[in-house]
C-alpha positions as CSV (number, residue, x, y, z in Angstrom):
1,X,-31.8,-49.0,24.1
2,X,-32.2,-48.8,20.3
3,X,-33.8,-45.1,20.9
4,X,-30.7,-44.3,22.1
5,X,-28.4,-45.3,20.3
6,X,-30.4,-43.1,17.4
7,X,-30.2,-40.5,19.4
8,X,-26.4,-40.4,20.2
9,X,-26.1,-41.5,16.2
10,X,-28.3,-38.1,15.7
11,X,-26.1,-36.3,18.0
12,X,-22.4,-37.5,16.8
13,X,-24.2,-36.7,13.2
14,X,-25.0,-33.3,13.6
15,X,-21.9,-32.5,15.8
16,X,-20.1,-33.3,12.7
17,X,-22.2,-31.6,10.1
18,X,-22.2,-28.2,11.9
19,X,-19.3,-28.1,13.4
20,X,-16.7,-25.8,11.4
21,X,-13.1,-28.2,9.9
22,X,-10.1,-27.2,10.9
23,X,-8.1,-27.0,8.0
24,X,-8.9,-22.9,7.3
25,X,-7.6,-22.1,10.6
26,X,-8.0,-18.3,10.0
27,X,-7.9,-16.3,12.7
28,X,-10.8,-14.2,13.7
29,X,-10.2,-10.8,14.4
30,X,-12.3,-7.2,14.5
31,X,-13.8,-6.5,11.2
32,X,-14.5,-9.9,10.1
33,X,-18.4,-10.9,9.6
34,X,-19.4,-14.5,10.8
35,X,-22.8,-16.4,10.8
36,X,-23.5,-18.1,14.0
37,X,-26.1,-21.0,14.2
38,X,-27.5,-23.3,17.4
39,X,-29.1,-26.6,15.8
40,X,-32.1,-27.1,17.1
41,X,-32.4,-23.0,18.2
42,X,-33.5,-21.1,15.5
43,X,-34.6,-17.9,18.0
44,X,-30.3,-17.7,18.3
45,X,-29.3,-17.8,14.4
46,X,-27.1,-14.5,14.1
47,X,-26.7,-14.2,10.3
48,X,-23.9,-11.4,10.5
49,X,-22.0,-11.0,13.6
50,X,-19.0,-8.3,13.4
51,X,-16.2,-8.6,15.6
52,X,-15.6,-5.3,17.0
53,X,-12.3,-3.4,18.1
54,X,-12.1,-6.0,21.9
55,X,-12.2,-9.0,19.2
56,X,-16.2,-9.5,20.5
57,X,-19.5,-10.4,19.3
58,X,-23.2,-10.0,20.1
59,X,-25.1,-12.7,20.8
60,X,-29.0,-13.7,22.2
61,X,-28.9,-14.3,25.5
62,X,-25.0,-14.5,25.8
63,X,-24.7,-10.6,25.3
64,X,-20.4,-10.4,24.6
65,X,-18.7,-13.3,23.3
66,X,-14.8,-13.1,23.1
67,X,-14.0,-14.7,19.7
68,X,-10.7,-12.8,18.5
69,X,-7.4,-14.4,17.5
70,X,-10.3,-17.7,17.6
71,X,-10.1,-20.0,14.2
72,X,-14.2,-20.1,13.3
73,X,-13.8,-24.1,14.9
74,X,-12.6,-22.0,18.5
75,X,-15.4,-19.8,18.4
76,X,-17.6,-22.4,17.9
77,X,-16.3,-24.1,20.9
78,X,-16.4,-21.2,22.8
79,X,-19.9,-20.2,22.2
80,X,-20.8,-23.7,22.7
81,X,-19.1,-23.3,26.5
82,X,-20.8,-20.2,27.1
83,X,-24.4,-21.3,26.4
84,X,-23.4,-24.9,28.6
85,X,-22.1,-22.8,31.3
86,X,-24.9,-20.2,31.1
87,X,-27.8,-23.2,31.7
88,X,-29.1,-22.4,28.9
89,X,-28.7,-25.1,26.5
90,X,-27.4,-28.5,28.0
91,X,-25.6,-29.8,24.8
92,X,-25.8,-26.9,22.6
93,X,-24.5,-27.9,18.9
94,X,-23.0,-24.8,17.7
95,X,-21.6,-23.9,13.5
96,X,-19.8,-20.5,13.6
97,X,-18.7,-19.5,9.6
98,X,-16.5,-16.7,8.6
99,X,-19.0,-14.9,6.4
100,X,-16.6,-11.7,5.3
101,X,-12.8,-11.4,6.1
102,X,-11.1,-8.1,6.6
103,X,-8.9,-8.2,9.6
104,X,-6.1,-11.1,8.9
105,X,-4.7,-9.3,5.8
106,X,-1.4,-8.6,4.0
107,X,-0.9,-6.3,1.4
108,X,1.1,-7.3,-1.9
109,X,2.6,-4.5,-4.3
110,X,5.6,-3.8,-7.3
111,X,6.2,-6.1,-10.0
112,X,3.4,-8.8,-9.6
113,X,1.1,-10.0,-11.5
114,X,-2.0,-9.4,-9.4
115,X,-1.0,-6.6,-6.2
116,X,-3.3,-6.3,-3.6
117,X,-4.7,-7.4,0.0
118,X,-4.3,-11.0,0.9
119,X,-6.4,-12.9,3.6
120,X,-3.8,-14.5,5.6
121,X,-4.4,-18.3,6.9
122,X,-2.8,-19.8,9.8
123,X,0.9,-19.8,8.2
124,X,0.6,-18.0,5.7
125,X,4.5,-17.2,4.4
126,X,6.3,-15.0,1.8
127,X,6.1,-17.6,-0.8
128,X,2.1,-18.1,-0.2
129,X,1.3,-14.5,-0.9
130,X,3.6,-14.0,-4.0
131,X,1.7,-17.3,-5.1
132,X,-2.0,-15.6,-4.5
133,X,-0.6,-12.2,-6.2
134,X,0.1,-14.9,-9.5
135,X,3.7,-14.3,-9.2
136,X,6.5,-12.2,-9.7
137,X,5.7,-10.4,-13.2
138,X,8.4,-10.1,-16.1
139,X,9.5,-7.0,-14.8
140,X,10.2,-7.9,-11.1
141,X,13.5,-8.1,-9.8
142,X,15.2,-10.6,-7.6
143,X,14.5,-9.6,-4.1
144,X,10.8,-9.0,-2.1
145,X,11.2,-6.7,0.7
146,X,9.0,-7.8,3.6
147,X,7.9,-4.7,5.5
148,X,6.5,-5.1,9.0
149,X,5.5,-2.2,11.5
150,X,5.7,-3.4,15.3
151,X,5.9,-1.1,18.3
152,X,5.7,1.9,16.0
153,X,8.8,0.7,14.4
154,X,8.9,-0.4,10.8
155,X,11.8,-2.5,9.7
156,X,12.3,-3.9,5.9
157,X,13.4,-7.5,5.0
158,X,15.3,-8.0,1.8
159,X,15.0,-11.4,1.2
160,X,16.6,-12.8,-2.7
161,X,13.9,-14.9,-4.7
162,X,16.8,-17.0,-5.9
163,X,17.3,-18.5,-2.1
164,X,13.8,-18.0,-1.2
165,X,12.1,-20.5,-4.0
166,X,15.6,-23.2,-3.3
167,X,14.2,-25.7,-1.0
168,X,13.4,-26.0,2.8
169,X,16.2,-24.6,3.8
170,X,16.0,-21.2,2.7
171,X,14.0,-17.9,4.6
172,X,10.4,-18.2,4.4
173,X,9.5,-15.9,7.0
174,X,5.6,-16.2,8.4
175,X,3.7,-13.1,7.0
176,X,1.6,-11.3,10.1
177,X,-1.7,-9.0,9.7
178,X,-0.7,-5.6,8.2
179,X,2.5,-6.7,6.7
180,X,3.1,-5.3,3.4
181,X,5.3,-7.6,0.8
182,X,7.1,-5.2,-2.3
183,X,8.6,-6.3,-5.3
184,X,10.9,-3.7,-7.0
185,X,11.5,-3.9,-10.6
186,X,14.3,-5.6,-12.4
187,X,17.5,-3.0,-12.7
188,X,17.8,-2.0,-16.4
189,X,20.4,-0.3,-18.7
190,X,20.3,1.3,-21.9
191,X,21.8,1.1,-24.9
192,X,21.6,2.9,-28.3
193,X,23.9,3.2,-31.1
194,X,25.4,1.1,-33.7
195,X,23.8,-2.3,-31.9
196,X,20.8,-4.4,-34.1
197,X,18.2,-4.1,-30.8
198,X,19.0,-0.8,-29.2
199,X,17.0,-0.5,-26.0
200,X,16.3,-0.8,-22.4
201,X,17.6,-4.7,-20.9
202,X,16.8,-6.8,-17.6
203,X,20.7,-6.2,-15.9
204,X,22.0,-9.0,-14.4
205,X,25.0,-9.4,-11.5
206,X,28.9,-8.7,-13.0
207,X,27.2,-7.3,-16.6
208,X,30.1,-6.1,-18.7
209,X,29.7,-3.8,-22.0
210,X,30.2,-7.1,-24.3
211,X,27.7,-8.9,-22.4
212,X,25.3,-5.8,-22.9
213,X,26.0,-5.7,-26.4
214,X,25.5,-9.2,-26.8
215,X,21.8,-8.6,-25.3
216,X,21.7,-6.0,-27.8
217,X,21.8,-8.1,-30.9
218,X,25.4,-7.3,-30.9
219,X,26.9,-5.0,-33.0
220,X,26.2,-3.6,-36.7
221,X,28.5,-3.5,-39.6
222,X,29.6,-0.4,-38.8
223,X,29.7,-0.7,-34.9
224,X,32.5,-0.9,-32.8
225,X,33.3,-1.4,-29.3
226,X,36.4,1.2,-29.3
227,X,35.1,4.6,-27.9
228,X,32.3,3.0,-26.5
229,X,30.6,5.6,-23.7
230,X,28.7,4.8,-21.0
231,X,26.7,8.0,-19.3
232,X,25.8,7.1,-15.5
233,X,23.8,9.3,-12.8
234,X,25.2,10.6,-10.2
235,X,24.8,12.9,-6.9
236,X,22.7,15.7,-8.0
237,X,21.3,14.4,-10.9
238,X,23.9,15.1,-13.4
239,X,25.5,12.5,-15.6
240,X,28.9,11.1,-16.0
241,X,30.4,9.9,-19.2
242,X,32.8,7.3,-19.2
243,X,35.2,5.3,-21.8
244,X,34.3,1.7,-21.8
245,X,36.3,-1.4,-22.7
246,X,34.8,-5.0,-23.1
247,X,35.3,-5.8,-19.3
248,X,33.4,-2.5,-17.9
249,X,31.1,-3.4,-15.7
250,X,27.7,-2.2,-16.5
251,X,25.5,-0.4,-13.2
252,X,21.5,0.3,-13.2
253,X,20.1,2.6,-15.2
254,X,23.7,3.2,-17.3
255,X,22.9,4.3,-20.9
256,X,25.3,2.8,-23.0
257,X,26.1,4.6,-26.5
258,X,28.0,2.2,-29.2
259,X,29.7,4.3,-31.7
260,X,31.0,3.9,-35.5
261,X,34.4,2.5,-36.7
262,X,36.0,4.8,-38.6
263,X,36.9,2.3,-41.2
């Protein structure tokens, strides 16, 4: 009796030390490179297995082994089953590890600190990429645009940062394999002139001309809001000049000029 209980103390031991946690719960799919190892079977250590394009890999004795859309804990169990049902090994203990991951990616680009591809875990949502990419940098905007391709079809998700970091309650859509996440630059205006910090500003919603001045250091001694010009695009590439007053609303990329009081 007291040999086995060592032995099923043994067994419960190493069914816990190789067995894979559940807590990455990322997703096998073709591409990624796992190890696979049967305890007490060295002649079936596979030290880099590639699941190929059917989500498979190749295995002693087994041959195929489905392991796709699998967390590394599933294809552990499901090699496990394979070589029980096979006769092969009658409790087969059984560690698969993801060794290299390429397939459960998302790609992350515009104004963050850090663009690039993303391994995806089980869950993984708008705010969990933005949060591997270190953040929207100084000169992002206020909206992501989550950009997803299914059935040949792509379709863009504007989604405003402002609702999207507010609580619980607010979009967080789940980000799929292939998605691509972009984060456009602030809008900016101009201005130049008789202001103390002519340049180029972060515009915000409802701007007006004394707001923008205001950003501007305000005006000089010899500035003066009254025949203030503001020169917009428009179709075609040509410019419009406008007079502007203290209300005028200010529009992306506007170049505001500030001129001289004649007194």
């Amino acid at each position: 009796m007291r040999i086995r209980r060592i032995l099923l103390l043994a067994g419960a031991f190493f069914a816990l030390a190789f067995a894979p946690a559940d807590a990455g719960e990322y997703l096998l799919g073709p591409g990624d490179i796992v190890s696979v190892t049967v305890y007490g079977h060295p002649e079936l250590l596979v030290p880099a297995a590639q699941v190929d394009a059917q989500g498979q890999i190749v295995l002693p004795l087994l041959g195929y082994v489905p392991v796709g859309g699998l967390s590394a804990t599933g294809a552990s169990k499901a090699v496990a089953a394979r070589l029980k049902e096979g006769g092969f090994i009658l409790k087969p203990y059984v560690n698969v590890l993801v060794d290299k991951y390429f397939s459960q990616q998302a790609v992350v680009l515009g104004a963050v600190n850090k663009p690039g591809k993303y391994v995806l875990d089980s869950g993984s949502r708008v705010t969990d990429l933005l949060a591997q990419a270190g953040g929207i940098s100084d000169a992002g905007g206020d909206t992501v645009v989550l950009q997803r391709t299914q059935d040949g079809k792509r379709t863009d998700t504007t989604i405003r940062l402002d609702a999207l970091f507010a609580g619980a309650s607010a979009p967080d859509p789940v980000v799929s394999a292939g998605d691509v996440l972009y984060v456009p630059q602030a809008a900016v205006f101009y201005i130049e002139g008789e202001v103390n910090k002519p340049g180029a500003y972060r515009l915000t919603p409802g701007m007006t001309l004394l707001q923008a001045v205001a950003l501007g250091g305000g005006l000089t001694r010899r500035g003066t809001l009254s025949g203030a010009t503001i020169h917009s695009g428009v179709e075609g590439g040509k410019t419009a000049v406008q007079q502007a007053g203290a209300d005028t609303p200010i529009r992306a990329n506007d170049v505001i000029d500030i001129g001289q009081s004649l007194f």
